[in-house]
N, C-alpha and C positions, 0 to 999 in steps of 0.2 A: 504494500500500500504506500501511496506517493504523500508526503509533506501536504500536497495540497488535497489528497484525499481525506487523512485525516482531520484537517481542521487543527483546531488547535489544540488538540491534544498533549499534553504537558509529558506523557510518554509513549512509548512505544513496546509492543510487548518484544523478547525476546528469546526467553527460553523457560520454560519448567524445573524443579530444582525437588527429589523425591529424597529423605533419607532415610536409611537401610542400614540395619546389624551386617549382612549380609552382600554388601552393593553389586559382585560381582555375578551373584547368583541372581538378586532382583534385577539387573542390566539384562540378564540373559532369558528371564522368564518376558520384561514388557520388550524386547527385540521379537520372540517369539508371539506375544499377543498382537503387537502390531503393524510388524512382517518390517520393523526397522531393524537396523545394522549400528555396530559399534562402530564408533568413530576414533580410527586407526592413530595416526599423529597429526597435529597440527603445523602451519606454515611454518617455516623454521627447526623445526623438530627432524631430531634424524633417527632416532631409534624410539622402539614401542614405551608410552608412557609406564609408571608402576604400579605392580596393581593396587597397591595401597593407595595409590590418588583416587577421585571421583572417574566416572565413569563416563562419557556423552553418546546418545543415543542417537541416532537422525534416521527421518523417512527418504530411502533411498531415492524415493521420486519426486522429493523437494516440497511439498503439500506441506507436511505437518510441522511440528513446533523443535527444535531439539530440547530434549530431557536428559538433563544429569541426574544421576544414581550417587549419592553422595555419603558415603560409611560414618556413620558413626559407633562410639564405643556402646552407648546407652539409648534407651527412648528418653525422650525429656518430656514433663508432663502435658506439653500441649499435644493435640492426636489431628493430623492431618492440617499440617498448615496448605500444604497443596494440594488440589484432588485433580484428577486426572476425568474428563466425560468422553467418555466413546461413543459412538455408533458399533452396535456388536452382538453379537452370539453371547447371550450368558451361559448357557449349557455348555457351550466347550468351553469358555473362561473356568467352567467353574470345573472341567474335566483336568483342566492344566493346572489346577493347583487353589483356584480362587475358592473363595468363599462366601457366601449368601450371608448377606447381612438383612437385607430388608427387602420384597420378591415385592414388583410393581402390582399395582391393586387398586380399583376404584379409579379417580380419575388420574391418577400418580401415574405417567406413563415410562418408567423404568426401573431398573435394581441397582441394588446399592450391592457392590461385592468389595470383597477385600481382595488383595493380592496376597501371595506369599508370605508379604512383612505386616499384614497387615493394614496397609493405606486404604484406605475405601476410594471408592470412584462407582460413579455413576453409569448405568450403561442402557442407550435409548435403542430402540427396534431401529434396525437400518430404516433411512426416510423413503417414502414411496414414490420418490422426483428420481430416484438412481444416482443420486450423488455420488462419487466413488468413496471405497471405505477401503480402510488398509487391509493386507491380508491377516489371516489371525482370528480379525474382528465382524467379518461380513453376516 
């Protein structure tokens, strides 16, 4: 989106930011929910980052948002500063590991699942216009 699309918008979004006990393992489970790829080294970089650092995720067809997977030691007591909304299959999320928090009902039209760590995100029936939706998530 262009400067003069926006308007005046004071920012701009830029990327997703997820933290994880585990980040190498939740990098590899949301790459598989939503047919994105790790993101190898950056401009200047000559050898593979460590895996102790954060993780960056991107949709390989340029659509979506990049998501960092960011380790931490501990949970800390706020639960889900960022949630993640999909368009998606919850039967197979929930086959890959996810978990049913709250099963859409009445006029609420989606589920609330957990991933792996934990993180809740939202998940809406694909739209009926044929939008495209990543692989994973259709």
């Amino acid at each position: 989106m262009s400067a003069e699309q926006r308007g005046d918008a004071p920012a701009t979004f830029r990327d997703l930011t997820l933290e994880a006990l585990d980040h190498q393992r939740l990098a590899d489970w949301w790459c598989e929910a939503l047919g994105y790829r790790r993101r190898g080294t950056w401009a200047g970089e000559t050898k593979p980052r460590p895996a102790e650092w954060p993780v960056a995720i991107h949709d390989p067809a340029g659509e979506g948002p990049t998501i960092w997977i960011t380790p931490v030691e501990e949970r800390g007591t706020s639960r889900n500063p960022v949630r993640l909304d999909v368009w998606g299959d919850s039967e197979r999320l929930l086959a890959m590991g996810a978990t049913m928090v709250s099963a859409r009902s009445g006029a609420r039209d989606w589920d609330v699942l957990a991933d792996p760590e934990g993180n809740e995100f939202l998940v809406f029936p694909p739209p009926e216009e044929g939008l495209p939706v990543h692989p994973g998530v259709r």
